[in-house]
C-alpha positions in Angstrom: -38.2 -7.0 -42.5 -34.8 -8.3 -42.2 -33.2 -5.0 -42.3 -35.2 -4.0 -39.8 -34.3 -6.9 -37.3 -30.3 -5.9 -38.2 -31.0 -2.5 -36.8 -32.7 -3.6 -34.3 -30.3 -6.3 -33.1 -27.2 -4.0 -34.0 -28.9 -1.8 -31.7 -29.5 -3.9 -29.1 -25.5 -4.8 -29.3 -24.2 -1.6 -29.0 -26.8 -0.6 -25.9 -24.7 -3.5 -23.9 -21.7 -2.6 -25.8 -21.9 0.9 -24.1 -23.8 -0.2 -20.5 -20.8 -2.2 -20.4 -18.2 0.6 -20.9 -20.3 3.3 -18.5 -19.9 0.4 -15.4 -16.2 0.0 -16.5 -15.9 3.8 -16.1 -17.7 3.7 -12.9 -15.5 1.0 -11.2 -12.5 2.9 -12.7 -13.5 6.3 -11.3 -14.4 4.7 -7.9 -10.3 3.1 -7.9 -8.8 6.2 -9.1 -10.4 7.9 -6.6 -10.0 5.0 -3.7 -6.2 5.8 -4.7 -6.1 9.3 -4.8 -7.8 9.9 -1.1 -5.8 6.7 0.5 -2.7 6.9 -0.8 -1.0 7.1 2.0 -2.7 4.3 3.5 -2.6 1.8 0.8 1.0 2.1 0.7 1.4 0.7 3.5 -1.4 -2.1 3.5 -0.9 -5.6 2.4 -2.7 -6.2 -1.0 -4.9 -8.3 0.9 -5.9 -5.8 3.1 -6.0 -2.9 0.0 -8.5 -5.3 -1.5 -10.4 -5.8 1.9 -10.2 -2.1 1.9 -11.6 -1.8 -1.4 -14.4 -3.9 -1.4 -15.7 -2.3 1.6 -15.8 0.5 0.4 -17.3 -0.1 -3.0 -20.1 -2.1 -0.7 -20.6 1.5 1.1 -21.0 3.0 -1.9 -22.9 0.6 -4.5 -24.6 -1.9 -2.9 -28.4 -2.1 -4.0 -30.1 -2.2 -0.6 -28.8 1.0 1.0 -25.4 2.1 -1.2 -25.0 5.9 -1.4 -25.0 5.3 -5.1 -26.3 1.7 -5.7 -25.2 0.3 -8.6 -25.1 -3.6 -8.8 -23.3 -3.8 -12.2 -20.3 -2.0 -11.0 -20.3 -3.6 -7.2 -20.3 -7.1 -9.4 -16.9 -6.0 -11.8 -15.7 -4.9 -8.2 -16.0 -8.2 -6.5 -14.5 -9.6 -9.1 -11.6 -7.7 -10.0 -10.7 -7.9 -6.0 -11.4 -10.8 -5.5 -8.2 -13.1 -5.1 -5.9 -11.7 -7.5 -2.4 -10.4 -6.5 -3.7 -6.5 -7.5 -6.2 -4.4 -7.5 -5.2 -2.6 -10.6 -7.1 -0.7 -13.0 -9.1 -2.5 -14.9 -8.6 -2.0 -18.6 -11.2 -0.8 -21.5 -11.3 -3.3 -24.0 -9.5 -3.0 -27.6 -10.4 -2.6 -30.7 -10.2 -5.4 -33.1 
């Protein structure tokens, strides 16, 4: 029975394992793009206003009651990442190791 419960568990670690990397790939499709069809703009926004932007934006897109493409998981990492920092850069997929 115990080599069943492994699989089962090492299954259960790589289904969050690889939820987690399809919202990362989400939120970092959603800035690329952001980037690509504002550029202009950003430039010449604060980074205040880039992550007030942003977040708006995202909200339009996946909020869960009413987002063209609601997705909570990814509107969360969103918040997040713009929240208060001094960027909104893109966020990184994790490392090996």
């Amino acid at each position: 029975m115990s080599g069943s419960h492994d699989l089962t568990s090492a299954l259960g670690a790589l289904d969050r394992k690889l939820d987690a990397l399809d919202t990362m790939t989400e939120v970092n499709s959603f800035l690329v793009s952001a980037l690509r069809e504002h550029e202009q703009e950003l430039m010449r926004m604060t980074p205040q206003e880039t992550r007030d932007m942003l977040r708006r934006k995202a909200r339009e897109i996946y909020r869960p009651d009413g987002g063209s493409r609601p997705n909570p998981k990814a509107l969360a990492m969103l918040e997040q990442t713009l929240g208060n920092g001094q960027s909104a850069e893109i966020i990184a997929f994790p490392r090996r190791g």
